[in-house]
C-alpha positions in Angstrom: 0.0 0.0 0.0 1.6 3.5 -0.8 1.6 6.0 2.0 -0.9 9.1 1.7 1.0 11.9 -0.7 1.4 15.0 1.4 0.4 17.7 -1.0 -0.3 17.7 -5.1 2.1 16.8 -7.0 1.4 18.9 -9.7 1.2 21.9 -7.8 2.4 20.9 -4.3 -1.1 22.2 -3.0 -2.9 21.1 -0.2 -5.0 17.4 -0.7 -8.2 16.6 0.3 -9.4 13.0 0.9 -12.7 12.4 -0.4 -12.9 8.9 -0.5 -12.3 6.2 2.4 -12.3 2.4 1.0 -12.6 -0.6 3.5 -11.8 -4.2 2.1 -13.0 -6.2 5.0 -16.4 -4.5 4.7 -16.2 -3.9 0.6 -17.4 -0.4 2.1 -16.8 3.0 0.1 -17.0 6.4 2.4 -17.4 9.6 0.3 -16.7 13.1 1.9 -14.5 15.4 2.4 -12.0 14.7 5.6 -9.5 16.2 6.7 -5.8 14.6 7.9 -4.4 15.6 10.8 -0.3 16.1 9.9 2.1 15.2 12.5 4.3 18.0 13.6 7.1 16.3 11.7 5.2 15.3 8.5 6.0 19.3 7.5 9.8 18.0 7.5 11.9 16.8 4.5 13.1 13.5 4.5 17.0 14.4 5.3 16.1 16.3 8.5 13.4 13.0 9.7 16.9 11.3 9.3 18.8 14.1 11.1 15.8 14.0 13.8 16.3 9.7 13.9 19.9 10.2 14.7 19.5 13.2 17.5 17.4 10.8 19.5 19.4 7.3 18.9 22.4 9.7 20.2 20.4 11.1 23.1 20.7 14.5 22.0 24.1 14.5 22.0 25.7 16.6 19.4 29.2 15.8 19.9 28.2 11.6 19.8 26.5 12.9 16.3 29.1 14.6 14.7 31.0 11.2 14.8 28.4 9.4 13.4 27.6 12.2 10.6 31.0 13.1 10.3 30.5 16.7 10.5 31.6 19.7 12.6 29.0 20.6 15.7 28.2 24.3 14.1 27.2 22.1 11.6 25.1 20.0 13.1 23.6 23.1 15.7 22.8 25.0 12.4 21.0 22.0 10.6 18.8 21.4 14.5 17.8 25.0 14.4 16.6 24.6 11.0 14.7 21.9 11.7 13.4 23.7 15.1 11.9 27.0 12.8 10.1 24.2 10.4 8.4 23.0 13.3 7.3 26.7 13.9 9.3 27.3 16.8 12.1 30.1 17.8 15.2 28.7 18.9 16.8 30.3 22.0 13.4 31.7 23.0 10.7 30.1 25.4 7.5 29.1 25.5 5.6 31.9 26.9 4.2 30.6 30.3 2.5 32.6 32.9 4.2 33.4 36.1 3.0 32.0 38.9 1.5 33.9 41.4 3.3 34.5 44.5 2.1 33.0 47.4 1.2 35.3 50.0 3.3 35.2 53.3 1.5 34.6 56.4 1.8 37.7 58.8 3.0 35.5 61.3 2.9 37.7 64.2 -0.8 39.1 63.6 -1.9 35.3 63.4 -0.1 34.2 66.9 -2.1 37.9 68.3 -4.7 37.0 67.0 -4.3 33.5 68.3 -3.5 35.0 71.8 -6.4 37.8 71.6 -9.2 34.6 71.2 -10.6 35.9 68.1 -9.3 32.4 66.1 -9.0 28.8 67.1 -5.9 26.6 67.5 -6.9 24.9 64.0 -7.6 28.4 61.9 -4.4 29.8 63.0 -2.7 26.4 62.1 -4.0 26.4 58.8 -3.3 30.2 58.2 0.6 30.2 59.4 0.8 26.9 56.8 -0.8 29.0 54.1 -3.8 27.8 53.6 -7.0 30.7 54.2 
């Protein structure tokens, strides 16, 4: 069985499948469907090979420049290529909020507090270990 072509090879557009055939059942589908791409089905054969070695090598670029034969600028410039066709920036990261601070129990207000009778043994427990 050949695998699914990517794009048109005519004019390397995008490819829609419109019919789904199923032996066992002798069953035809008609439609339009769409085929979810891998992240790495956008990249060309040479750099899957590059991306097969990085991994058998642990990510090790000095273990792959023996195995390639060539120099690690070399091989860092061909993994930032292959990072920017997966639509990624090298060097910069994903943007992640910042967690927000936990507040700091005022200690001594809770132990006056405490001492004063206006909260229990338990709520001041729970405060000073930072729970409300």
């Amino acid at each position: 069985m050949l695998p699914l072509p990517r794009k048109c090879p005519l004019t390397g557009g995008e490819l829609i499948v419109t019919r789904i055939y199923c032996p066992d059942a002798d069953l035809t589908i008609e439609g339009r469907f769409a085929v979810e791409q891998p992240p790495f089905a956008q990249l060309a054969p040479d750099q899957l090979k590059f991306v097969e070695i990085f991994v058998r090598n642990e990510g090790k670029l000095n273990r792959m420049e023996d195995e390639l034969g060539l120099s690690y600028p070399t091989i860092r410039s061909r993994l930032l290529e292959i990072i920017r066709a997966l639509g990624y920036e090298p060097g910069k990261e994903e943007a992640t909020p910042a967690p927000t601070p936990t507040p700091v129990p005022d200690r001594k207000n809770i132990l006056a507090d405490l001492d004063a009778g206006r909260i229990s043994f338990d709520d001041a427990m729970q405060m000073l270990q930072g729970g409300d």
